[in-house]
mmCIF file as Biopython writes it, N, C-alpha, C and O atoms, coordinates in Angstrom:
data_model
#
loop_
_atom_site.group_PDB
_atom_site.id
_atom_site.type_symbol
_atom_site.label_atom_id
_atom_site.label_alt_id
_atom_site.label_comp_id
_atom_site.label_asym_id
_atom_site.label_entity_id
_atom_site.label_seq_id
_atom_site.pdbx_PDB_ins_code
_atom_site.Cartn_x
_atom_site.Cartn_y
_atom_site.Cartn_z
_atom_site.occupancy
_atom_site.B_iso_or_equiv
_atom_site.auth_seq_id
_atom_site.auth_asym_id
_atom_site.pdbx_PDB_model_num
ATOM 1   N N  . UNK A ? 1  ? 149.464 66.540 103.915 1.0 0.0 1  A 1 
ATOM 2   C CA . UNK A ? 1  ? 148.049 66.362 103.720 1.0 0.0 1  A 1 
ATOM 3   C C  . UNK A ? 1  ? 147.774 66.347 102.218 1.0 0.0 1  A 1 
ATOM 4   O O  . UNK A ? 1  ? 148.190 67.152 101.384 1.0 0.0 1  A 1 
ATOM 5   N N  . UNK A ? 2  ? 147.193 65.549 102.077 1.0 0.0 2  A 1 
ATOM 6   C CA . UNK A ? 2  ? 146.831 65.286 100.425 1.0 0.0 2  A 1 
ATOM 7   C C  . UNK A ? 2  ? 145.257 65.716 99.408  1.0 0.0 2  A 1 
ATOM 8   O O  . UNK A ? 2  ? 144.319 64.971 99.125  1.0 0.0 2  A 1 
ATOM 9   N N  . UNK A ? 3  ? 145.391 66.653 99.182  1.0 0.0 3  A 1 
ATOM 10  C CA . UNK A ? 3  ? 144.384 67.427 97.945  1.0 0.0 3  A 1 
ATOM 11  C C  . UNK A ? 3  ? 142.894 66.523 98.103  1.0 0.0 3  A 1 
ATOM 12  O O  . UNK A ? 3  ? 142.834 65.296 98.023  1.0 0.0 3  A 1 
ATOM 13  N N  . UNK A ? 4  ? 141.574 67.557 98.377  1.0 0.0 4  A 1 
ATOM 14  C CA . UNK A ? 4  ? 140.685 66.192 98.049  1.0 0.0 4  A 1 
ATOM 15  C C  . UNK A ? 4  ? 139.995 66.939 96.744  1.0 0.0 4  A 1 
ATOM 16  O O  . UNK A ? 4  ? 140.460 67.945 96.208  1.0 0.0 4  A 1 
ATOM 17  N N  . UNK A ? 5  ? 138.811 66.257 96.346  1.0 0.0 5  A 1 
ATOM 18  C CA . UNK A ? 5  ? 138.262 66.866 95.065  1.0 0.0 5  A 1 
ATOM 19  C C  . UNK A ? 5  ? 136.615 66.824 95.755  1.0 0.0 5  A 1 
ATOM 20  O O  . UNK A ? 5  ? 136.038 65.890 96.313  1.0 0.0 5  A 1 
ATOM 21  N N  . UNK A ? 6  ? 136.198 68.081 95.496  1.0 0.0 6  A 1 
ATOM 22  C CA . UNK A ? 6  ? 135.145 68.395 95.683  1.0 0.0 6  A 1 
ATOM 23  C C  . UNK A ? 6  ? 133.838 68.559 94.905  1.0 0.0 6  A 1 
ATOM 24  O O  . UNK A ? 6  ? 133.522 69.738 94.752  1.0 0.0 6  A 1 
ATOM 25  N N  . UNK A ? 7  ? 133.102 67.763 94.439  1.0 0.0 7  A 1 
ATOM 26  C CA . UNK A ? 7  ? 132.323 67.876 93.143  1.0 0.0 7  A 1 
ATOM 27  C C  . UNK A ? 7  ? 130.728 68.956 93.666  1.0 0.0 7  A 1 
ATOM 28  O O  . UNK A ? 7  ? 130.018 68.539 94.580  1.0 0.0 7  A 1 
ATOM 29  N N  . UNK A ? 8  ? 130.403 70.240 92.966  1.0 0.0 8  A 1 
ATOM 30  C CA . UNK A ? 8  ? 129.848 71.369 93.366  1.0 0.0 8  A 1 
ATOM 31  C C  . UNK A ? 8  ? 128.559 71.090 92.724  1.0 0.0 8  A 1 
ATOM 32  O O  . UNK A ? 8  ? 127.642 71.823 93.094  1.0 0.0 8  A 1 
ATOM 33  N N  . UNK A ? 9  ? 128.256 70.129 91.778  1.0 0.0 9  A 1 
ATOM 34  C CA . UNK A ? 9  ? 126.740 69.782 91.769  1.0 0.0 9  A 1 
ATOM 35  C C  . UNK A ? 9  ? 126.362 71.381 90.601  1.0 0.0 9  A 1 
ATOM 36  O O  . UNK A ? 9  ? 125.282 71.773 90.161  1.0 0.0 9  A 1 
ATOM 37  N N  . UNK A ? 10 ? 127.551 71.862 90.452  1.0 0.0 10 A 1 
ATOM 38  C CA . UNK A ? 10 ? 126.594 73.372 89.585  1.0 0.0 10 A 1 
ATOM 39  C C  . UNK A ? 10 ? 126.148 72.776 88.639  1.0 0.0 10 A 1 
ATOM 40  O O  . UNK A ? 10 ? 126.511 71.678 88.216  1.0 0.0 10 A 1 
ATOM 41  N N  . UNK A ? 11 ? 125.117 73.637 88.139  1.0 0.0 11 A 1 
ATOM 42  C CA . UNK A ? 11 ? 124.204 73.737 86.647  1.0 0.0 11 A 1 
ATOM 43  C C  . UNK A ? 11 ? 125.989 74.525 85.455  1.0 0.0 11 A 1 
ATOM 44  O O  . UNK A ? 11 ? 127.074 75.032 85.740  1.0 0.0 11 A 1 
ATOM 45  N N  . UNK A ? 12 ? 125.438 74.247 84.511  1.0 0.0 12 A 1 
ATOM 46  C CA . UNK A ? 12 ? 126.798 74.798 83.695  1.0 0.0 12 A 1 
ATOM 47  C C  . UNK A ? 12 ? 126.575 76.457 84.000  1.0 0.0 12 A 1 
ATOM 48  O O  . UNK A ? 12 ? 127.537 77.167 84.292  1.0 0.0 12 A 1 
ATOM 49  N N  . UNK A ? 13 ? 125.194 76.991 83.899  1.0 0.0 13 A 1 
ATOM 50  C CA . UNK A ? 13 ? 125.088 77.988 83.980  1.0 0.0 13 A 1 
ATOM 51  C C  . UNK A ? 13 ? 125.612 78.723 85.027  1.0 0.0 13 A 1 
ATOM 52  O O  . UNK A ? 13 ? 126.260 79.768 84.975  1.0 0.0 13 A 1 
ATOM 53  N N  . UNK A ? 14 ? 125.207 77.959 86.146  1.0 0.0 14 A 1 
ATOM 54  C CA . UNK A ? 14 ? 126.066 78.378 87.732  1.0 0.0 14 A 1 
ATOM 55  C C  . UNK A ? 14 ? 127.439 78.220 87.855  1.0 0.0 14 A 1 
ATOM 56  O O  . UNK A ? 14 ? 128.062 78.833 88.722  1.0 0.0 14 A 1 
ATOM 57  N N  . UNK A ? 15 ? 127.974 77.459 87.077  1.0 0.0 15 A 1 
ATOM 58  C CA . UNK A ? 15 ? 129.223 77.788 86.871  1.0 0.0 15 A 1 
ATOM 59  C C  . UNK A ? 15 ? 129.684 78.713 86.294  1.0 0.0 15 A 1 
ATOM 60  O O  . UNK A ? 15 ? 130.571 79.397 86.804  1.0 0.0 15 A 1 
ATOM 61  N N  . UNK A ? 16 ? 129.145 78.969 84.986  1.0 0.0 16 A 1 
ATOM 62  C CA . UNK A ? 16 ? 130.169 79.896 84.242  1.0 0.0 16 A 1 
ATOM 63  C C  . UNK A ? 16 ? 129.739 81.384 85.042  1.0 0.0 16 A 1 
ATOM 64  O O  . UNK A ? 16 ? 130.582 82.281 85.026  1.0 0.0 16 A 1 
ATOM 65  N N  . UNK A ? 17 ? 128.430 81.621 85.730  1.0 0.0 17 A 1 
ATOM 66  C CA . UNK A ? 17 ? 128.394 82.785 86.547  1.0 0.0 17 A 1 
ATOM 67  C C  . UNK A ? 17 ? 129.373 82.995 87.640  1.0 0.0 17 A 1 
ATOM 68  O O  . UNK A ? 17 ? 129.675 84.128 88.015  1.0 0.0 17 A 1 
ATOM 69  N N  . UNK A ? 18 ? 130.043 81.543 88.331  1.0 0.0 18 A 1 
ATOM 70  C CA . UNK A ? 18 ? 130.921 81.826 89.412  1.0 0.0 18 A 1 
ATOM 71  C C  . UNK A ? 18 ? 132.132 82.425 88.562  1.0 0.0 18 A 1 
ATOM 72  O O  . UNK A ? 18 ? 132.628 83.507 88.877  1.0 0.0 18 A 1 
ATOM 73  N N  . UNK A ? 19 ? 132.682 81.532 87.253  1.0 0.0 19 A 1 
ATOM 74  C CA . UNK A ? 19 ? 133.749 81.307 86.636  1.0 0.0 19 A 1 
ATOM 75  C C  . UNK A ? 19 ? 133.974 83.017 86.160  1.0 0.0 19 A 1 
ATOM 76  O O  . UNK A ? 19 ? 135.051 83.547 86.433  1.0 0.0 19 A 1 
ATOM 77  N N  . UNK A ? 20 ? 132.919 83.791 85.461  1.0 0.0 20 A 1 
ATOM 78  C CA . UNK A ? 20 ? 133.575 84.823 85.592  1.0 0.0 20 A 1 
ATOM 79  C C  . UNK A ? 20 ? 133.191 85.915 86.878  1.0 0.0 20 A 1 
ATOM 80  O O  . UNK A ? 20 ? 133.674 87.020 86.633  1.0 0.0 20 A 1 
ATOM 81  N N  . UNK A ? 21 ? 132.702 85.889 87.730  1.0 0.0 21 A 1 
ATOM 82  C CA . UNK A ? 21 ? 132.793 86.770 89.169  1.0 0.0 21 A 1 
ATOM 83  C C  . UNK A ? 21 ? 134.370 86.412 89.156  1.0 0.0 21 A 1 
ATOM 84  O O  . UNK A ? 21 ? 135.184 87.289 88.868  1.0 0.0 21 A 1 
ATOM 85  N N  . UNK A ? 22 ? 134.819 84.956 89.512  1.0 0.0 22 A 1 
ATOM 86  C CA . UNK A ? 22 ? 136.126 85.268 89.497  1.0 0.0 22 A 1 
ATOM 87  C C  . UNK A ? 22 ? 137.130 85.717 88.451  1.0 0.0 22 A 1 
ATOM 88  O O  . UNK A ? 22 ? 138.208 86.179 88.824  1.0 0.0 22 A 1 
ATOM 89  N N  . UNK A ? 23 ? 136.847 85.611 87.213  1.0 0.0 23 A 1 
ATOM 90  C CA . UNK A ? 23 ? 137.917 86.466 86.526  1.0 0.0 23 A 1 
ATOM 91  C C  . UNK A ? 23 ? 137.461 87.967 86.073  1.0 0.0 23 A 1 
ATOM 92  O O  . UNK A ? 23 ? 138.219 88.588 85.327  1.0 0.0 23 A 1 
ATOM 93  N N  . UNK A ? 24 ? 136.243 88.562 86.505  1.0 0.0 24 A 1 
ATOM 94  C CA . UNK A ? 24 ? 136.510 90.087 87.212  1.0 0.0 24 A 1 
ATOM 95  C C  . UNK A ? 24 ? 136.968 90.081 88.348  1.0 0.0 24 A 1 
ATOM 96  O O  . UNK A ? 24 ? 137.589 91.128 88.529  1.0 0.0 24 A 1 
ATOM 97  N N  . UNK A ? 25 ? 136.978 89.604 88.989  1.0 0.0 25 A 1 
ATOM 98  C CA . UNK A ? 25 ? 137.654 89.488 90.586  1.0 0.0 25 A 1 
ATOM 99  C C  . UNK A ? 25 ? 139.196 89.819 90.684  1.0 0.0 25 A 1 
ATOM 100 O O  . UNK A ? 25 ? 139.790 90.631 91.393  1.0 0.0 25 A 1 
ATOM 101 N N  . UNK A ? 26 ? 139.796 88.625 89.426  1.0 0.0 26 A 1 
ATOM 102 C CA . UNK A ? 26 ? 141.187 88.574 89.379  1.0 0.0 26 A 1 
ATOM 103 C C  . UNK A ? 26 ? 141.789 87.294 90.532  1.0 0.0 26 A 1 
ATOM 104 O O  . UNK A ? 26 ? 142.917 87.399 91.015  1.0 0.0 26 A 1 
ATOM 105 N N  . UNK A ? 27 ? 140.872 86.116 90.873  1.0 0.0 27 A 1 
ATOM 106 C CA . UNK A ? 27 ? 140.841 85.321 91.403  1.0 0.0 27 A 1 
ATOM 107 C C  . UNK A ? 27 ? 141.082 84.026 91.152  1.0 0.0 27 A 1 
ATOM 108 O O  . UNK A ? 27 ? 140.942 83.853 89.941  1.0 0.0 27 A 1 
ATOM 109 N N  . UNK A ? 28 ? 141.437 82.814 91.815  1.0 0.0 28 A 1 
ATOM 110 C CA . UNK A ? 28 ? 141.323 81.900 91.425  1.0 0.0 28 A 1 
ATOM 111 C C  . UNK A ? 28 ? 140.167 80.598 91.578  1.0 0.0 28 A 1 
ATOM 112 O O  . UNK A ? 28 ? 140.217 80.049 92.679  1.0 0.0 28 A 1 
ATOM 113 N N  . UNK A ? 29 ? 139.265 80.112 90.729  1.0 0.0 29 A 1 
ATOM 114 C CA . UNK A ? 29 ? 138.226 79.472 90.821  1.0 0.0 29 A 1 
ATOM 115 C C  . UNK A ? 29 ? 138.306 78.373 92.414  1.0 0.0 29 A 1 
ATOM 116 O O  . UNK A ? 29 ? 137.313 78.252 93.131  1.0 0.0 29 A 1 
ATOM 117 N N  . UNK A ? 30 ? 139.708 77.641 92.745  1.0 0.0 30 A 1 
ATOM 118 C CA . UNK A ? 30 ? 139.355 77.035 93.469  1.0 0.0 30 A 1 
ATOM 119 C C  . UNK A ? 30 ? 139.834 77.676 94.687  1.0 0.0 30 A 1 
ATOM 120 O O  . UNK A ? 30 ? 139.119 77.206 95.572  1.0 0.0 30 A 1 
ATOM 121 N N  . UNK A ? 31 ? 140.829 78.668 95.322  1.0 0.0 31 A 1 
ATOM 122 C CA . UNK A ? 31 ? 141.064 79.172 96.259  1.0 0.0 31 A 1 
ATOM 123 C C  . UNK A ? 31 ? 139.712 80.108 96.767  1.0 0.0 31 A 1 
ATOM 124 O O  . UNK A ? 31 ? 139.453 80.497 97.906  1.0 0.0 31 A 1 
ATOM 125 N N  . UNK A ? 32 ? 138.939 80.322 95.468  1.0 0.0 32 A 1 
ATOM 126 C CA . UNK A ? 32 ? 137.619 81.244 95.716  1.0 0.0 32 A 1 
ATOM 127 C C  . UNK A ? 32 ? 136.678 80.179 96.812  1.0 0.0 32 A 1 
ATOM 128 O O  . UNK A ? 32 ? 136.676 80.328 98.034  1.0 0.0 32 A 1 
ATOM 129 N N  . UNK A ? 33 ? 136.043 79.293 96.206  1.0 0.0 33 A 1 
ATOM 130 C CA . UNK A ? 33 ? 135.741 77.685 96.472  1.0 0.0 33 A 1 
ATOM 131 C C  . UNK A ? 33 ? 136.021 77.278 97.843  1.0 0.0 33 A 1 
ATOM 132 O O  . UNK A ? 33 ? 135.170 77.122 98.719  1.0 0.0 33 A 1 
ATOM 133 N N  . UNK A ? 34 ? 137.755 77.059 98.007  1.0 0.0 34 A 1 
ATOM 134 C CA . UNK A ? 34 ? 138.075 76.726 99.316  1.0 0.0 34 A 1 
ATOM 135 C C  . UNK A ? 34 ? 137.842 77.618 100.277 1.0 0.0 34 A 1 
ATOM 136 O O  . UNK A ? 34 ? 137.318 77.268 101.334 1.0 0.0 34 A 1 
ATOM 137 N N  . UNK A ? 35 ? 138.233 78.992 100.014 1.0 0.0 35 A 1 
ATOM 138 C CA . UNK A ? 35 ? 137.382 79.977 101.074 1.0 0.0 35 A 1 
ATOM 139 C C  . UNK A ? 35 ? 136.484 80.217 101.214 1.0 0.0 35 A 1 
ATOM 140 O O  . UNK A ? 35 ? 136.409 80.959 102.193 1.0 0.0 35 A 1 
ATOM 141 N N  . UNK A ? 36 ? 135.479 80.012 100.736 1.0 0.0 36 A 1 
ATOM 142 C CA . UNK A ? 36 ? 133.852 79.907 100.461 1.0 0.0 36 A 1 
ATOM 143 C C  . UNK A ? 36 ? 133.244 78.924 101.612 1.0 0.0 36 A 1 
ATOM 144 O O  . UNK A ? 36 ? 132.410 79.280 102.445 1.0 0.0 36 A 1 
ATOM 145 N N  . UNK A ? 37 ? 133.869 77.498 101.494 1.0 0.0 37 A 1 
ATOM 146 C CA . UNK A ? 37 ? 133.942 76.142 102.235 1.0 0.0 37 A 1 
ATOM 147 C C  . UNK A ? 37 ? 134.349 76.745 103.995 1.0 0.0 37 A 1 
ATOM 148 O O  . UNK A ? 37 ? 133.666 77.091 104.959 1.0 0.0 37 A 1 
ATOM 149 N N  . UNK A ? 38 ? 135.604 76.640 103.757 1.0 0.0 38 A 1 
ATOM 150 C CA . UNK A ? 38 ? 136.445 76.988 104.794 1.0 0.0 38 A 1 
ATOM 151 C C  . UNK A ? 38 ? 135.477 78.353 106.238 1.0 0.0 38 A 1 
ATOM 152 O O  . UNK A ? 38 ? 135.352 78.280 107.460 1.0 0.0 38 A 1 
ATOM 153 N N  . UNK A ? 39 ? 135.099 79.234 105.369 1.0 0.0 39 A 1 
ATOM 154 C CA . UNK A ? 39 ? 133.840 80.298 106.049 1.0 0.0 39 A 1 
ATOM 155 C C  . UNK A ? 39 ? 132.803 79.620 106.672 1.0 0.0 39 A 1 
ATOM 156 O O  . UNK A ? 39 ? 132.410 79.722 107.835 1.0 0.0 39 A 1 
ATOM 157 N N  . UNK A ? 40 ? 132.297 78.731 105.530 1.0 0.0 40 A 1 
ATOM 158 C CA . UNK A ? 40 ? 131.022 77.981 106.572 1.0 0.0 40 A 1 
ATOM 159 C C  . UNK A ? 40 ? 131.240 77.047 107.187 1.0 0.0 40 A 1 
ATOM 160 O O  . UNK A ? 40 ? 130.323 76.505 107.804 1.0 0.0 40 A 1 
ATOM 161 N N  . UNK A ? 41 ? 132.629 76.515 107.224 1.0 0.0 41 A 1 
ATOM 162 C CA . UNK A ? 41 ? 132.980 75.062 108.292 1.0 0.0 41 A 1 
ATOM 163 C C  . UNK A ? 41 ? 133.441 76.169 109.336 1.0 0.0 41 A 1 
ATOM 164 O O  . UNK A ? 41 ? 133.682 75.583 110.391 1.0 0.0 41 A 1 
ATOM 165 N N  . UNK A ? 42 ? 133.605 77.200 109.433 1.0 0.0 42 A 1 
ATOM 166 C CA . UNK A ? 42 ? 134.191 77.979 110.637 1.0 0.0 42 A 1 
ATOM 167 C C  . UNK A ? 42 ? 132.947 78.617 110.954 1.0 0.0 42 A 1 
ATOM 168 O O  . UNK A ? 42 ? 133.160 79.292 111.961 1.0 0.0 42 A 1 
ATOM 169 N N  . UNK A ? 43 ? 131.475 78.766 110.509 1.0 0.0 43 A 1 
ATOM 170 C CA . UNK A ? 43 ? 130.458 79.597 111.072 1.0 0.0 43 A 1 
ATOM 171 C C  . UNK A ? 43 ? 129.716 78.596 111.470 1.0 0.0 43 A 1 
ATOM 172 O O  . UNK A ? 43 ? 128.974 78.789 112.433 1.0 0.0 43 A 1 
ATOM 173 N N  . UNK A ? 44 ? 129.744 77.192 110.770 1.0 0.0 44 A 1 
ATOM 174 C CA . UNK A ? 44 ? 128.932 76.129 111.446 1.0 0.0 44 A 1 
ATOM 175 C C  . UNK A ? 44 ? 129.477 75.675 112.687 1.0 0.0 44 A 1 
ATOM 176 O O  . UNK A ? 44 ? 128.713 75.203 113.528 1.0 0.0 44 A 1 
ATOM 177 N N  . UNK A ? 45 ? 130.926 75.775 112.945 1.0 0.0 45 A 1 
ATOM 178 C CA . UNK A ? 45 ? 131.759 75.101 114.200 1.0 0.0 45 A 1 
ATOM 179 C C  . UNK A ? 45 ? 131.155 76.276 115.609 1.0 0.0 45 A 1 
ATOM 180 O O  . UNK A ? 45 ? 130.809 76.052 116.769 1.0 0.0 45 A 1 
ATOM 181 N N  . UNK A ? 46 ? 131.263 77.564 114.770 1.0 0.0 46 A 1 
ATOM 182 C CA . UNK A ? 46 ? 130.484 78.526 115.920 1.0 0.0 46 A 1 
ATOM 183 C C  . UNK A ? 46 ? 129.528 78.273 116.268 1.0 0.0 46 A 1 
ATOM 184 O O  . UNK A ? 46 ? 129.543 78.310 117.499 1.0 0.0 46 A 1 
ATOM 185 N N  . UNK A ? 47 ? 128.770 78.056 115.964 1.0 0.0 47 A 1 
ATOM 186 C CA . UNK A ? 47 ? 127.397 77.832 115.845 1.0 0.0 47 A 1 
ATOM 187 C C  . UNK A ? 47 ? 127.248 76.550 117.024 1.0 0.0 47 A 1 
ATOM 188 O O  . UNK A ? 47 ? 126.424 76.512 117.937 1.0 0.0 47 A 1 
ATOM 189 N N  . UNK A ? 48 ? 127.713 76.102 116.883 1.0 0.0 48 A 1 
ATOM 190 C CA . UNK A ? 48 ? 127.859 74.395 117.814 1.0 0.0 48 A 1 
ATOM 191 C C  . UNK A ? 48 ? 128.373 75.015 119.065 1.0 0.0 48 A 1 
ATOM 192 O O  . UNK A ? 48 ? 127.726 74.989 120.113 1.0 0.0 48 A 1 
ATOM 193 N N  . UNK A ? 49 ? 129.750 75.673 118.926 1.0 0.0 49 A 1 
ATOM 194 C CA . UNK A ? 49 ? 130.415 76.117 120.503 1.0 0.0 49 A 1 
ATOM 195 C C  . UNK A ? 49 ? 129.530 77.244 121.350 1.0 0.0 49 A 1 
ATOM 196 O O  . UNK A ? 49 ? 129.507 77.444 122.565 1.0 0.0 49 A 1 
ATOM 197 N N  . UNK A ? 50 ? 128.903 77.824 120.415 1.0 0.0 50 A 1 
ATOM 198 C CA . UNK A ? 50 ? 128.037 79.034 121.238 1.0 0.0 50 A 1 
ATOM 199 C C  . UNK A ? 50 ? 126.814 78.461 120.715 1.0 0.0 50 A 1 
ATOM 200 O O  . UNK A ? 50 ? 126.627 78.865 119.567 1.0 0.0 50 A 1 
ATOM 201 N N  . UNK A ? 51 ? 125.698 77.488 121.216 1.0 0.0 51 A 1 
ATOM 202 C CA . UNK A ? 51 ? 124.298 77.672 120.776 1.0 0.0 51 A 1 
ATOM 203 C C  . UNK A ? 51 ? 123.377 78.631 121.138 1.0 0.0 51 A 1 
ATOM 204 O O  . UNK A ? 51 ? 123.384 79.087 122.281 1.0 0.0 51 A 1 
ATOM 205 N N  . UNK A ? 52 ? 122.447 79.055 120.162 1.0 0.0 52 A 1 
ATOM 206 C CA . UNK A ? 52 ? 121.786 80.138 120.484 1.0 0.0 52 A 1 
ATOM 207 C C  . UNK A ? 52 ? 120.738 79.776 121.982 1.0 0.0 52 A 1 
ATOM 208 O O  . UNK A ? 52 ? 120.184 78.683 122.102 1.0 0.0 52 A 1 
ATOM 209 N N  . UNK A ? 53 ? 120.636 80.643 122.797 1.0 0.0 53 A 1 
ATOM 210 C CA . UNK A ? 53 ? 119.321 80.285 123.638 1.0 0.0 53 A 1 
ATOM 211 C C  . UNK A ? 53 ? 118.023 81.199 123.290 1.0 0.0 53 A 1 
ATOM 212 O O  . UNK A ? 53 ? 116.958 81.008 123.879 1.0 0.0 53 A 1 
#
C-alpha cells in the first residue's frame, strides 16, 4: 500500500501549537495525525453500524 499525503488546511499558528504538543509529548507529528484520522474513521464507521434511535 502506498503513502498518501494529507494536506491539514492549518493556520501556521495551528500548526506550530500541534507541532509542539507533540514534542512535549515526545511524539511524532504524523503518526500523531494518522491516529487522530484513524479514531474518527473508526467512530464515524460506528456511528453508521449502530445508528442512534
Amino acid at each position: 500500500m502506498g503513502l498518501r499525503v494529507i494536506s491539514t488546511k492549518l493556520t501556521e499558528e495551528e500548526h506550530s501549537k500541534i507541532v509542539d504538543m507533540c514534542k512535549d509529548s515526545h511524539c511524532n507529528l504524523s503518526t500523531f495525525l494518522k491516529q487522530c484520522i484513524t479514531e474518527l474513521i473508526d467512530k464515524e464507521q460506528n456511528k453508521i453500524e449502530k445508528p442512534v434511535e
